[in-house]
PDB file of N, CA, C and O in Angstrom:
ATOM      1  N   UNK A   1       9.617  -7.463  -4.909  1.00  0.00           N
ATOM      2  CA  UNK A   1       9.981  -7.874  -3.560  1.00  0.00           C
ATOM      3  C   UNK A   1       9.297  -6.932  -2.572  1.00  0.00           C
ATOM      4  O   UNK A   1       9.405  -5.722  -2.768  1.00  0.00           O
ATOM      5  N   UNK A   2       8.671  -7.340  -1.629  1.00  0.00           N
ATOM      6  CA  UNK A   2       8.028  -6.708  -0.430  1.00  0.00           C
ATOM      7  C   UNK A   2       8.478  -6.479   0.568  1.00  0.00           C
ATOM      8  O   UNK A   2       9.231  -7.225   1.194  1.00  0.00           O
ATOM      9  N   UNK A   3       8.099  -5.409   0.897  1.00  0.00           N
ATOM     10  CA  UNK A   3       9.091  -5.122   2.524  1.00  0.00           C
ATOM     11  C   UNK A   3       9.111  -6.581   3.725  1.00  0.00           C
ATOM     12  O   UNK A   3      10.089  -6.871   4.415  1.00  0.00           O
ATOM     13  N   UNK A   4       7.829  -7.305   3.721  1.00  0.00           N
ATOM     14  CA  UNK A   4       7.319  -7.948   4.852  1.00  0.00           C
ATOM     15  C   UNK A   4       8.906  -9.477   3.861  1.00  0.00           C
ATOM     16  O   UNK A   4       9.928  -9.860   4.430  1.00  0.00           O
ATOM     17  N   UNK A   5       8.534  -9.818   2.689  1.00  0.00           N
ATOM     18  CA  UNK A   5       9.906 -10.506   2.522  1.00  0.00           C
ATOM     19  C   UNK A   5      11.197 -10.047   2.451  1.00  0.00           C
ATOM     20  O   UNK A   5      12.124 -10.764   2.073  1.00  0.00           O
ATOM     21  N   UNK A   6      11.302  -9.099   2.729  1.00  0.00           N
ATOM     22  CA  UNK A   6      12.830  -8.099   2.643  1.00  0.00           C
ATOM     23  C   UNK A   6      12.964  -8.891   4.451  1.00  0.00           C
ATOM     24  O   UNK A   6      13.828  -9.722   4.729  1.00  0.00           O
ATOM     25  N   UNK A   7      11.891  -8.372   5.469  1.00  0.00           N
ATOM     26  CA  UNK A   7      12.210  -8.002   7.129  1.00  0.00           C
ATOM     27  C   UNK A   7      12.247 -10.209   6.843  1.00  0.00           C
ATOM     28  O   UNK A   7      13.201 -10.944   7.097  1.00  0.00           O
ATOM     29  N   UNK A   8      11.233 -10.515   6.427  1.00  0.00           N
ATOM     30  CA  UNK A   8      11.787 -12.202   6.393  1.00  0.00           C
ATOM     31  C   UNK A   8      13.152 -12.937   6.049  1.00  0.00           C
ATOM     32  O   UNK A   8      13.542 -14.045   6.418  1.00  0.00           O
ATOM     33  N   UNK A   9      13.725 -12.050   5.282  1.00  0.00           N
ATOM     34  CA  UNK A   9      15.166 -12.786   4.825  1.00  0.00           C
ATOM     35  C   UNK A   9      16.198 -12.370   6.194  1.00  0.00           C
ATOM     36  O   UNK A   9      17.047 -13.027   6.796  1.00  0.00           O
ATOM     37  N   UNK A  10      15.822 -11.334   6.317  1.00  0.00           N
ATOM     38  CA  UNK A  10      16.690 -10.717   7.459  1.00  0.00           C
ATOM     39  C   UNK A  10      16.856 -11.678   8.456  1.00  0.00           C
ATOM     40  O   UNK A  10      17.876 -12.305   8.741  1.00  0.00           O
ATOM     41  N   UNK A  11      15.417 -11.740   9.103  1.00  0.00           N
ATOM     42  CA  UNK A  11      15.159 -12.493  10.354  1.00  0.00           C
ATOM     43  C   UNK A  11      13.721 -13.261  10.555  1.00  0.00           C
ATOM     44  O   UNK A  11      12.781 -12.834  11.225  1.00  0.00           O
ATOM     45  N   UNK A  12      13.759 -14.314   9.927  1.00  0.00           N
ATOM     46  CA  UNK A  12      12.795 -15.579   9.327  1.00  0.00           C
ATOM     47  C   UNK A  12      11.591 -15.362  11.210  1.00  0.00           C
ATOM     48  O   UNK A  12      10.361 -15.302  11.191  1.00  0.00           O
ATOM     49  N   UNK A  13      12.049 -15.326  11.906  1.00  0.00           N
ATOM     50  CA  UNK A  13      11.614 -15.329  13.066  1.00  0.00           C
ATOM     51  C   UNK A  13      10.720 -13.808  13.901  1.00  0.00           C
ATOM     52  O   UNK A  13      10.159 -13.731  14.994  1.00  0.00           O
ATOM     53  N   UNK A  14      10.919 -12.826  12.860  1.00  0.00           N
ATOM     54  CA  UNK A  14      10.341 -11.361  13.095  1.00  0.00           C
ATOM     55  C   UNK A  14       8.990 -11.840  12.552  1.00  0.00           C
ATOM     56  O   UNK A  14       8.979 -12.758  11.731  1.00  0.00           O
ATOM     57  N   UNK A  15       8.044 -11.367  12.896  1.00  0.00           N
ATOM     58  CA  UNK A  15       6.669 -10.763  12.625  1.00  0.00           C
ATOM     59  C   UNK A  15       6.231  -9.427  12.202  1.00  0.00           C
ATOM     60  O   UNK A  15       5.859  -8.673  13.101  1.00  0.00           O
ATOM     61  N   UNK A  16       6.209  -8.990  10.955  1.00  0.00           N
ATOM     62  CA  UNK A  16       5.872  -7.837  11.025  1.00  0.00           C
ATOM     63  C   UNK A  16       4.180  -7.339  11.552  1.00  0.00           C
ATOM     64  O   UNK A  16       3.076  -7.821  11.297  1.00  0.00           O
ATOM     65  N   UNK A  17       4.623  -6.140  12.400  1.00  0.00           N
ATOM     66  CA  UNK A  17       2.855  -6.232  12.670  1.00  0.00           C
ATOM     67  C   UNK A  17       1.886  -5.652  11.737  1.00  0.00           C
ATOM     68  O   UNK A  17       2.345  -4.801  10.975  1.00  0.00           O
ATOM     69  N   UNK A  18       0.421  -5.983  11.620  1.00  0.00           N
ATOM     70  CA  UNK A  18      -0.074  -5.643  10.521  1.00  0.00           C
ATOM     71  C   UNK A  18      -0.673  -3.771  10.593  1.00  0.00           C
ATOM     72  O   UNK A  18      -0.236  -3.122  11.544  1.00  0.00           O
ATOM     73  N   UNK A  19      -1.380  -3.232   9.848  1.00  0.00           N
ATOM     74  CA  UNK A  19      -1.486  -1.692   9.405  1.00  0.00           C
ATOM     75  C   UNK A  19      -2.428  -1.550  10.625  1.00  0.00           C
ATOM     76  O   UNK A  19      -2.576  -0.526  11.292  1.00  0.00           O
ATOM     77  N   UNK A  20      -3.249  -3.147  10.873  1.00  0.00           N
ATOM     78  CA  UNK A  20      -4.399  -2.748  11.702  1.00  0.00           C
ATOM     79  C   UNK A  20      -3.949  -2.735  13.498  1.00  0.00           C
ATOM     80  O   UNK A  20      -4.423  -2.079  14.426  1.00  0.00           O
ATOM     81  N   UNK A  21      -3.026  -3.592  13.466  1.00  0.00           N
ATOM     82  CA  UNK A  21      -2.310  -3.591  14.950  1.00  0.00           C
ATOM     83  C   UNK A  21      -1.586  -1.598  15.280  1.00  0.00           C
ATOM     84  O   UNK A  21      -1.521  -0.847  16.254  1.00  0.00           O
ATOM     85  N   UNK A  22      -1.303  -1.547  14.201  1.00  0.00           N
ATOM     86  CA  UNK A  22      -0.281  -0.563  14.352  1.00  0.00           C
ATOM     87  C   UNK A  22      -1.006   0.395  14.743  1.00  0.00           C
ATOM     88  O   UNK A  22      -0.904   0.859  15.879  1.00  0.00           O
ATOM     89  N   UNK A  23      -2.154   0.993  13.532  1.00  0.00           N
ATOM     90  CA  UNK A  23      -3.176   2.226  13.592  1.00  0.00           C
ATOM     91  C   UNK A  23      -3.741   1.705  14.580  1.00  0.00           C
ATOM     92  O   UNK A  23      -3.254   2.475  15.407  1.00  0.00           O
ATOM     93  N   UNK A  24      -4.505   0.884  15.316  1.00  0.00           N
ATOM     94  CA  UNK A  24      -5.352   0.784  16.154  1.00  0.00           C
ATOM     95  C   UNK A  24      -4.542   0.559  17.951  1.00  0.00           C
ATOM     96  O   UNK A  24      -5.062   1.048  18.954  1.00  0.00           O
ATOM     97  N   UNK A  25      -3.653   0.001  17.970  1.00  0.00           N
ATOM     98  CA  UNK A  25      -2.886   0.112  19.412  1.00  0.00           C
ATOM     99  C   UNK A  25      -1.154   0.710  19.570  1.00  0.00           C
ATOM    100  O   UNK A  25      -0.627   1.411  20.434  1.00  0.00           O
ATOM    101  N   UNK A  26      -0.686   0.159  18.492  1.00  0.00           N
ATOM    102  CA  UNK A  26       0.708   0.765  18.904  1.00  0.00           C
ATOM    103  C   UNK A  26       0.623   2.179  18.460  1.00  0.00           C
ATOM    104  O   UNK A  26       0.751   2.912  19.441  1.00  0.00           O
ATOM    105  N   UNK A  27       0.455   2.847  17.351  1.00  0.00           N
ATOM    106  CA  UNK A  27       0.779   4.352  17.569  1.00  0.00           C
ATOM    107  C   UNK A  27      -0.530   4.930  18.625  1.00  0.00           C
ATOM    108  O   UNK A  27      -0.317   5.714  19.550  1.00  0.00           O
ATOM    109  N   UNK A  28      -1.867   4.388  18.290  1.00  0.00           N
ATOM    110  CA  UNK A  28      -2.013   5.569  19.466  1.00  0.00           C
ATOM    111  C   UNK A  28      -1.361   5.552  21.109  1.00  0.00           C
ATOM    112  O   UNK A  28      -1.195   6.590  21.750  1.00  0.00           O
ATOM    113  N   UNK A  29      -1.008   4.050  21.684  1.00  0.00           N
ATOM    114  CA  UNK A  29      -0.352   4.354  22.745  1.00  0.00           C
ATOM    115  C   UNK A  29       0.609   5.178  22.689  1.00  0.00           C
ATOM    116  O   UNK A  29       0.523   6.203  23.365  1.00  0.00           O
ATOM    117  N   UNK A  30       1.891   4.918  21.783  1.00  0.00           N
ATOM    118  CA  UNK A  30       3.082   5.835  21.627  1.00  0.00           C
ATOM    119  C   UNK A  30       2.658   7.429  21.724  1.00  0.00           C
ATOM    120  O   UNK A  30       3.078   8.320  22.463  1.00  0.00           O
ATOM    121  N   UNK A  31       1.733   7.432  20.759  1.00  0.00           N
ATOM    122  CA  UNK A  31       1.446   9.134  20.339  1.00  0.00           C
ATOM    123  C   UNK A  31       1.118   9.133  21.947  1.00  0.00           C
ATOM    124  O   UNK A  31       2.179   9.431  22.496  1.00  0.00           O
ATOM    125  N   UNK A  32      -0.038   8.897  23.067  1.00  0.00           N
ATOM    126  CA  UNK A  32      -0.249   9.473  23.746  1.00  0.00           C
ATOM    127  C   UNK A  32       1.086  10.140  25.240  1.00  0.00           C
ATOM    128  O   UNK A  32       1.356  11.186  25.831  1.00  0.00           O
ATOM    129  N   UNK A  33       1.629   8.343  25.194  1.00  0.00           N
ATOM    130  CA  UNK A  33       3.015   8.302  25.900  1.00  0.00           C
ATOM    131  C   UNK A  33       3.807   9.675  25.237  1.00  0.00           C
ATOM    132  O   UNK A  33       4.314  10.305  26.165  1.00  0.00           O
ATOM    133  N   UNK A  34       3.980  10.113  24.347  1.00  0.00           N
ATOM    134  CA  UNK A  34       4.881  10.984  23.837  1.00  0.00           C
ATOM    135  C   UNK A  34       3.958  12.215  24.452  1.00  0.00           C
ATOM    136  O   UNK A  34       4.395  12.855  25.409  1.00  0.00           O
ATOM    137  N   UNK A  35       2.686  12.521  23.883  1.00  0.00           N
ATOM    138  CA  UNK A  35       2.027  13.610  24.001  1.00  0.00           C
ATOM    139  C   UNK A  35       2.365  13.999  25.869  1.00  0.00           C
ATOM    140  O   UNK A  35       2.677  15.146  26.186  1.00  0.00           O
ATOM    141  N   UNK A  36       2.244  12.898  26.913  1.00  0.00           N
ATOM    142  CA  UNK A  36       2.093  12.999  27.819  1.00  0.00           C
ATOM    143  C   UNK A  36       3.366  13.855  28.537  1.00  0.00           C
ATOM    144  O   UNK A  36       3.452  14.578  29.529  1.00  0.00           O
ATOM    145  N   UNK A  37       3.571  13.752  28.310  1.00  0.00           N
ATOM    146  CA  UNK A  37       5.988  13.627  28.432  1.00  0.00           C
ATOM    147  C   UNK A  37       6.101  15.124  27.684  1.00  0.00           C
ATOM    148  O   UNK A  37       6.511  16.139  28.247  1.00  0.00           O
ATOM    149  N   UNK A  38       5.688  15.048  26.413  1.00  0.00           N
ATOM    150  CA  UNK A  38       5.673  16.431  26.223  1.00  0.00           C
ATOM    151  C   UNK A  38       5.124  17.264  26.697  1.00  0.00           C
ATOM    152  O   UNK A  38       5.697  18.344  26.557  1.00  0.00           O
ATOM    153  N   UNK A  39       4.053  17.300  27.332  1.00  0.00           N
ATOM    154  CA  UNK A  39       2.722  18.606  28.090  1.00  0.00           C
ATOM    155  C   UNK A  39       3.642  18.647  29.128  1.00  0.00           C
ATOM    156  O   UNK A  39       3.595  19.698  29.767  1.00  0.00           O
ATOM    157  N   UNK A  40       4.477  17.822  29.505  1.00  0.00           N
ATOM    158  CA  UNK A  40       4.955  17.938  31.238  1.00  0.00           C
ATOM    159  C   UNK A  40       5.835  18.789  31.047  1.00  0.00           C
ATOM    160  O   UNK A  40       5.917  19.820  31.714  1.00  0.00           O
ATOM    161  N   UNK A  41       6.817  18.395  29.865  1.00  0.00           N
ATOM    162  CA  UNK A  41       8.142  19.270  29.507  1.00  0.00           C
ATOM    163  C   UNK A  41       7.668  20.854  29.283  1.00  0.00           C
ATOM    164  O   UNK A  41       8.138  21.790  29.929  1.00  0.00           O
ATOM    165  N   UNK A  42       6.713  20.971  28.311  1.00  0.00           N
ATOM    166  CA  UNK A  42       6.177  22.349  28.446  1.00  0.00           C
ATOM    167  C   UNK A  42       5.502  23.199  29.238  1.00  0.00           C
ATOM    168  O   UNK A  42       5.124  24.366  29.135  1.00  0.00           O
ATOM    169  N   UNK A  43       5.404  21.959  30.432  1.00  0.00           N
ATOM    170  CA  UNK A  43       4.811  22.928  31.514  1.00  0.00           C
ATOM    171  C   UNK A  43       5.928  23.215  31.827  1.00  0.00           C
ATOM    172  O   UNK A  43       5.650  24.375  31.522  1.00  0.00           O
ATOM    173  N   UNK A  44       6.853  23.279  32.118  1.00  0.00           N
ATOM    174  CA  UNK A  44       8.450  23.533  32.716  1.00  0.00           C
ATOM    175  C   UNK A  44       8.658  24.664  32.254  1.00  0.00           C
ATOM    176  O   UNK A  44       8.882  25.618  33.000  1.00  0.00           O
ATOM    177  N   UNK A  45       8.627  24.755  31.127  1.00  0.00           N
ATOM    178  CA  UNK A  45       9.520  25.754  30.098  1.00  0.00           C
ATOM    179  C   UNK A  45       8.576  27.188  30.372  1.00  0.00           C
ATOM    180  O   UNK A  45       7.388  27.502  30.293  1.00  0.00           O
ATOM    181  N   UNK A  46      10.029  27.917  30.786  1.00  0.00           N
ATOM    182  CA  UNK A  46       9.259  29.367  30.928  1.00  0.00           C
ATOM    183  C   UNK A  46       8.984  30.330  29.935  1.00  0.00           C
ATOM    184  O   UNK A  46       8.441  31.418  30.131  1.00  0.00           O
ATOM    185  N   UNK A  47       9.454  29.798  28.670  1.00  0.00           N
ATOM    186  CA  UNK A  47       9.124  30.783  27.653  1.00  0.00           C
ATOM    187  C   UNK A  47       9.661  29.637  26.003  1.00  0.00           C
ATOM    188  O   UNK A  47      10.674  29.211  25.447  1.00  0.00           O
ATOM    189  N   UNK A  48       8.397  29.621  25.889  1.00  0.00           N
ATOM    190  CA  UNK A  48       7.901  29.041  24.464  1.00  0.00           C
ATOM    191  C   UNK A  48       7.758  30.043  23.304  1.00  0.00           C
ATOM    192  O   UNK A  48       7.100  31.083  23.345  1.00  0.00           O
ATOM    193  N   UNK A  49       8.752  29.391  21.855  1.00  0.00           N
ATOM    194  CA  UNK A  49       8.397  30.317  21.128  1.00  0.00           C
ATOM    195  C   UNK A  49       7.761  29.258  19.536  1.00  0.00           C
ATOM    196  O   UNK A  49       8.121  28.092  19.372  1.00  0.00           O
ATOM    197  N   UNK A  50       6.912  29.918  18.660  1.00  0.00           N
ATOM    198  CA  UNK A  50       6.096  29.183  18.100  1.00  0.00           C
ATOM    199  C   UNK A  50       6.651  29.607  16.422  1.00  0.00           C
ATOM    200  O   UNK A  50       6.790  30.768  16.039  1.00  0.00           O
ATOM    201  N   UNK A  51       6.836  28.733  15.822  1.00  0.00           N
ATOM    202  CA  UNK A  51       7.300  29.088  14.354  1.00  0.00           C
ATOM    203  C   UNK A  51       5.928  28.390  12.769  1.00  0.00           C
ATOM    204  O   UNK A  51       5.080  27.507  12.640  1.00  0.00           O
ATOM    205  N   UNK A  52       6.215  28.921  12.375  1.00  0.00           N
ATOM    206  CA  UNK A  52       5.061  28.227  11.473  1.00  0.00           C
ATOM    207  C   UNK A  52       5.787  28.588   9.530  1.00  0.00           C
ATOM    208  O   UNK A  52       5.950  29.671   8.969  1.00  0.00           O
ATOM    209  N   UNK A  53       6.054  27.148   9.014  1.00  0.00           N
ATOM    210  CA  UNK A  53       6.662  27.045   7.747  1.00  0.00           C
ATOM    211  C   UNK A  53       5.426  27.067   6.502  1.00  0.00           C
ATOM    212  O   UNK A  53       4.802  26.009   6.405  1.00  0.00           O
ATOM    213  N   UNK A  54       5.080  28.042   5.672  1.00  0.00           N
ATOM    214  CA  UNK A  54       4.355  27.600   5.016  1.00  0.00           C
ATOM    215  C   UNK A  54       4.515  27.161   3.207  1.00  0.00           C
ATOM    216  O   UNK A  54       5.353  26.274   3.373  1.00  0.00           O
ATOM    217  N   UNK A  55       4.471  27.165   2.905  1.00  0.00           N
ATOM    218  CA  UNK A  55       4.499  26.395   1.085  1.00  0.00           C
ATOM    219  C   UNK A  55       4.012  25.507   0.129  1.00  0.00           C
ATOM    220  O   UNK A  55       3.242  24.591   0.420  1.00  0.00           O
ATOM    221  N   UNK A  56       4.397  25.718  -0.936  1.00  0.00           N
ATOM    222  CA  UNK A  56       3.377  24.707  -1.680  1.00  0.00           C
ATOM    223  C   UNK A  56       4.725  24.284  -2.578  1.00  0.00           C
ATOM    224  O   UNK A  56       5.843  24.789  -2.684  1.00  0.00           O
ATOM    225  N   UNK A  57       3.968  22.906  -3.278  1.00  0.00           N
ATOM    226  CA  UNK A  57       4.925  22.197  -3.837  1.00  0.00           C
ATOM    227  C   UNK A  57       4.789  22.707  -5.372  1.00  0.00           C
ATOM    228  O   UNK A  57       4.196  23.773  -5.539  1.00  0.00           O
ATOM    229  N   UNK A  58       5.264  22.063  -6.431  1.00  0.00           N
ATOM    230  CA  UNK A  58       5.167  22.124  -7.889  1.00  0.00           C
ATOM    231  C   UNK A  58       3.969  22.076  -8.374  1.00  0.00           C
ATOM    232  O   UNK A  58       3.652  23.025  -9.091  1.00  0.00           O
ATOM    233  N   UNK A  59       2.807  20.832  -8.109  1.00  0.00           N
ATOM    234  CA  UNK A  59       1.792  20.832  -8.284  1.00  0.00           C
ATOM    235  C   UNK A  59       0.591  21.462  -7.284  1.00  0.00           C
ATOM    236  O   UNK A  59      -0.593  21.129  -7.336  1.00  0.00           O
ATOM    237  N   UNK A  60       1.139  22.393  -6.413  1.00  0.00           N
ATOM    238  CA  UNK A  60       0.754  23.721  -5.710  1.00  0.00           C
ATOM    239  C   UNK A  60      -0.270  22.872  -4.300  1.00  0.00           C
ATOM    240  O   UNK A  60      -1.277  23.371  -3.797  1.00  0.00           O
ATOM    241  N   UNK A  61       0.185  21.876  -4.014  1.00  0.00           N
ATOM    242  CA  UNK A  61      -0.500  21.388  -2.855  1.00  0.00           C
ATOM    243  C   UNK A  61       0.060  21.924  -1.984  1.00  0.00           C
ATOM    244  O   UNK A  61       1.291  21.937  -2.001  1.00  0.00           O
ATOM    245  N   UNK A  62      -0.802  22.670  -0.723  1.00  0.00           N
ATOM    246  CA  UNK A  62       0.235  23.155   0.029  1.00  0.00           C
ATOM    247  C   UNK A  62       0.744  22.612   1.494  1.00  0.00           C
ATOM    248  O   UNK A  62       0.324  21.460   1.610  1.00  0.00           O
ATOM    249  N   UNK A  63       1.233  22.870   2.254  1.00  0.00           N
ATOM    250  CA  UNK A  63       1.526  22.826   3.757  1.00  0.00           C
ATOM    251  C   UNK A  63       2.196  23.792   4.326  1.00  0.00           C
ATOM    252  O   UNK A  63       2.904  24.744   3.997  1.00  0.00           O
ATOM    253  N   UNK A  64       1.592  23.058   5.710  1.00  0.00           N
ATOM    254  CA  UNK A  64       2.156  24.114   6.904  1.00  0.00           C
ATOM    255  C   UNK A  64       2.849  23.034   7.998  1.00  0.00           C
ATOM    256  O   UNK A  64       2.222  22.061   8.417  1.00  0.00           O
ATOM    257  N   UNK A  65       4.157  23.327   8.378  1.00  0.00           N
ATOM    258  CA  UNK A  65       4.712  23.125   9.301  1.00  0.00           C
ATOM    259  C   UNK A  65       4.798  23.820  10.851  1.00  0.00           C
ATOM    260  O   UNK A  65       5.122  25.006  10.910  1.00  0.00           O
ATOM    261  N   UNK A  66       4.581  23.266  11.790  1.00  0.00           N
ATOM    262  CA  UNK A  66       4.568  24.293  13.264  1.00  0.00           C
ATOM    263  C   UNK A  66       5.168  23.513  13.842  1.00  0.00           C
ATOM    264  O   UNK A  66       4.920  22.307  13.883  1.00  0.00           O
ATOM    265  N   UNK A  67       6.254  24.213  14.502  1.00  0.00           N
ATOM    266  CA  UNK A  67       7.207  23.844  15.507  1.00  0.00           C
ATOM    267  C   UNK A  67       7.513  24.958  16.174  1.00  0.00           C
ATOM    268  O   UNK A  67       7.556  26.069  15.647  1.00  0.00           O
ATOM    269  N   UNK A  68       7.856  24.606  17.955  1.00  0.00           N
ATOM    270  CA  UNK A  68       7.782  24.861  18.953  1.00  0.00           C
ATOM    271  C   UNK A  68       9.044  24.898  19.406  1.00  0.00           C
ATOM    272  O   UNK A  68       9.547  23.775  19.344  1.00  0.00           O
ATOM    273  N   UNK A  69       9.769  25.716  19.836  1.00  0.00           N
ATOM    274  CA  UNK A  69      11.286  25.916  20.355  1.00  0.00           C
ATOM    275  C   UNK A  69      11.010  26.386  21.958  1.00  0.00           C
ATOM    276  O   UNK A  69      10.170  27.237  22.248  1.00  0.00           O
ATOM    277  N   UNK A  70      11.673  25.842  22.731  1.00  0.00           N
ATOM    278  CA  UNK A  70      11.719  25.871  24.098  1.00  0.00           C
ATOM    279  C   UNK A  70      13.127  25.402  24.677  1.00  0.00           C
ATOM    280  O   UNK A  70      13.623  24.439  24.092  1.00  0.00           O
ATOM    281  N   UNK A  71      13.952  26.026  25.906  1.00  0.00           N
ATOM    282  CA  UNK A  71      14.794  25.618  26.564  1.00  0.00           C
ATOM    283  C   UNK A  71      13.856  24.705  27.819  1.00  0.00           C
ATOM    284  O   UNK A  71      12.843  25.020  28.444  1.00  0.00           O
ATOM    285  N   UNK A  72      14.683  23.499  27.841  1.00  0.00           N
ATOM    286  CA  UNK A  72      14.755  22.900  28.823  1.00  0.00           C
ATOM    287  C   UNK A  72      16.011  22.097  29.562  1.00  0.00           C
ATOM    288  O   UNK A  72      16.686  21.203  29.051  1.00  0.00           O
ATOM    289  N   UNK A  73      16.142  22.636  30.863  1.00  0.00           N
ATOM    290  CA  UNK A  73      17.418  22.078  31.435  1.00  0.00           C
ATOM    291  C   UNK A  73      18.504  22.567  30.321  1.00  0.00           C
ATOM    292  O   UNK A  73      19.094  21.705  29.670  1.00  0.00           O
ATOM    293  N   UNK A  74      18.682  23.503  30.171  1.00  0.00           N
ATOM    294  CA  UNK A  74      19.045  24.545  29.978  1.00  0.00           C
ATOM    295  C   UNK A  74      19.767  24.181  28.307  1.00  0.00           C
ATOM    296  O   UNK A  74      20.844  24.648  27.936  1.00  0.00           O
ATOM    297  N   UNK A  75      19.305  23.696  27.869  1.00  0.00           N
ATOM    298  CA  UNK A  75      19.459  22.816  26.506  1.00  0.00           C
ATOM    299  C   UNK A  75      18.054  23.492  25.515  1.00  0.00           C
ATOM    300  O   UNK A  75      16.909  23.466  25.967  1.00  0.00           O
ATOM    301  N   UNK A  76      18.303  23.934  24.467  1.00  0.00           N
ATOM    302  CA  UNK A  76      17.484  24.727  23.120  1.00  0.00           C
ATOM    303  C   UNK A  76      16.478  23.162  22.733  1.00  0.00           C
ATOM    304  O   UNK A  76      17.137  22.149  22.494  1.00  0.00           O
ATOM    305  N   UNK A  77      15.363  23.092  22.705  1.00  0.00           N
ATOM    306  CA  UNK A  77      14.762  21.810  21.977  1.00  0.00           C
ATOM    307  C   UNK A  77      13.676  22.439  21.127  1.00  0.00           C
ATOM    308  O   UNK A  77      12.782  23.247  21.375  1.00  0.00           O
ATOM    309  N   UNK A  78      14.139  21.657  19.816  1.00  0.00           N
ATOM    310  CA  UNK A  78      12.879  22.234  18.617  1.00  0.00           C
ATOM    311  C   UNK A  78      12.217  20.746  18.252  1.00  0.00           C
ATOM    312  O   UNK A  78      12.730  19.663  17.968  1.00  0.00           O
ATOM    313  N   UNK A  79      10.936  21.168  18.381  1.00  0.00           N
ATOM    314  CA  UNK A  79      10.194  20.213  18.002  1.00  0.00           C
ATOM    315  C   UNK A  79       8.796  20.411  16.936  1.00  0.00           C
ATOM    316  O   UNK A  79       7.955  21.273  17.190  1.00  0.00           O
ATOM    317  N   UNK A  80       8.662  19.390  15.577  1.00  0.00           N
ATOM    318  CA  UNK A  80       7.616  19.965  15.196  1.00  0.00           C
ATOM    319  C   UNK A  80       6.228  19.421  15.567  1.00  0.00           C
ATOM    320  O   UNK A  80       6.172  18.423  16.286  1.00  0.00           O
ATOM    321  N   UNK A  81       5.085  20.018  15.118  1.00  0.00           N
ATOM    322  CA  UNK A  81       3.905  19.353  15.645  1.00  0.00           C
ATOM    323  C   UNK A  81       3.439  18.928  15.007  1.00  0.00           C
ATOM    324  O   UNK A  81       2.962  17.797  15.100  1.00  0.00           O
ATOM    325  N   UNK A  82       3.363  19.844  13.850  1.00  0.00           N
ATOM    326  CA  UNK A  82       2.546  19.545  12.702  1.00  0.00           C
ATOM    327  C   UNK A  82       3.233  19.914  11.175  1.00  0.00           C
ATOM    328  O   UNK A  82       2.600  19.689  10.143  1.00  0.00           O
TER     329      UNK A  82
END
């Protein structure tokens, strides 16, 4: 069973959109809308602090996580980037 007939039983009348709609217009608008909204918020913030997670898994592939902690409107917000 496939996701696209899973979202059909649900609601016969949904469209799922395809990999190429998605990668090519909806996330990059979103990503930029988000990116935009975020640069503004961090221009605000008077003091940014920067964290960075690093590790590897079982079969030793590794990663790095970076996230960004900032008060805004007087509220703690952690966000990651990468």
């Amino acid at each position: 069973l496939s996701f696209g007939a899973f979202v059909q039983d649900l609601d016969p009348r949904y469209c799922v959109p395809s990999r190429k709609l998605l990668s090519l217009k909806i996330f990059p608008d979103k990503y930029k809308a988000i990116e935009t909204k975020l640069l503004a918020i961090l221009d605000n913030a008077s003091i940014i602090n920067i964290t960075l997670d690093i590790w590897s898994n079982r079969q030793m592939e590794s990663y790095i996580g970076i996230l960004v902690h900032f008060i805004y409107k007087w509220k703690l917000h952690c966000l990651m980037l990468s």
